[in-house]
C-alpha positions as CSV (number, residue, x, y, z in Angstrom):
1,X,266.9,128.1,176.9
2,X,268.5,124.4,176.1
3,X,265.0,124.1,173.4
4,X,266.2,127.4,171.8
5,X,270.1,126.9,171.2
6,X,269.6,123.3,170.0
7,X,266.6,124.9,167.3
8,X,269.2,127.8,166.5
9,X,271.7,124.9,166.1
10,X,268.9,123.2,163.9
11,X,269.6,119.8,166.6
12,X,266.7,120.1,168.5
13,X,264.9,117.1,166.0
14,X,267.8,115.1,167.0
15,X,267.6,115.4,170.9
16,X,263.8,115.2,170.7
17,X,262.4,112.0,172.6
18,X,259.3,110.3,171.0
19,X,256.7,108.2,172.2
20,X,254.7,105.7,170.2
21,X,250.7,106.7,171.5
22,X,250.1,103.2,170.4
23,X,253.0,100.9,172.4
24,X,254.7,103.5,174.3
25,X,257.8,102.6,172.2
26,X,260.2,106.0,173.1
27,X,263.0,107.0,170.5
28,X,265.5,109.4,169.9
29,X,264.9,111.8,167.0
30,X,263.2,109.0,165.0
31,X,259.7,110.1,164.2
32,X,258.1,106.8,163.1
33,X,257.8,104.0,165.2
34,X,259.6,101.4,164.4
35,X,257.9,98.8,166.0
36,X,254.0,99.9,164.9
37,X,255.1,102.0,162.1
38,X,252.9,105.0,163.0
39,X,253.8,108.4,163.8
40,X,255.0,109.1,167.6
41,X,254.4,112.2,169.6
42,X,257.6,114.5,171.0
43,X,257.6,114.4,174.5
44,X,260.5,116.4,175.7
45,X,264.5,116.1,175.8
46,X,266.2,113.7,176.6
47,X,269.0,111.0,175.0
48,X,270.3,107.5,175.9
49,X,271.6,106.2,179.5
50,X,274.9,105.6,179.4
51,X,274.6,102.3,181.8
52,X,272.2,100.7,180.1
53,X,271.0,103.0,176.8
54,X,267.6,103.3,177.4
55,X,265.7,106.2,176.3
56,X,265.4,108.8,179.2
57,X,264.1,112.3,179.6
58,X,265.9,114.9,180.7
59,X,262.6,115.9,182.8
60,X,262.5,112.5,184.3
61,X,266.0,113.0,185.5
62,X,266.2,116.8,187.1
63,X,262.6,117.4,187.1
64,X,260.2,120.0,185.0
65,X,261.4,123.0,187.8
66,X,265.0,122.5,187.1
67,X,264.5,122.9,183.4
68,X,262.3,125.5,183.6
69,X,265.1,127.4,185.4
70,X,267.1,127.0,182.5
C-alpha cells in the first residue's frame, strides 16, 4: 500500500534504498554507486536515521510482516 501511493505520487524512486552488489554501499534514491560507479540493485524502502543518517530499511526496522500488513 505505502509502494503504491509513493508510485501514484511518482516518489517511490526517491524513497527506494539501493545496494551496491559490488561493495554493499546502500543509497537513497541514487541509482549509481558512487563509490564503484556501477549500477546498484533496489532493495526496499527505507530513508536516513535521524541519530546518526545512515541508510536504513523500513523492513529492517518493523519487519517484512508489518509491512505486508500495510
Amino acid at each position: 500500500m505505502l509502494r503504491a501511493e509513493l508510485k501514484r505520487r511518482r516518489q517511490l524512486a526517491e524513497h527506494t534504498v539501493y545496494e551496491c552488489p559490488a561493495c554493499q554501499t546502500r543509497s537513497i534514491g541514487e541509482q549509481r554507486c558512487s563509490d564503484c560507479n556501477t549500477f546498484a540493485r533496489g532493495i526496499g524502502l527505507g530513508g536516513n536515521c535521524p541519530d546518526c543518517d545512515a541508510v536504513v530499511l523500513l523492513a529492517d526496522l518493523f519487519g517484512e510482516e508489518v509491512l505486508a500488513l500495510h
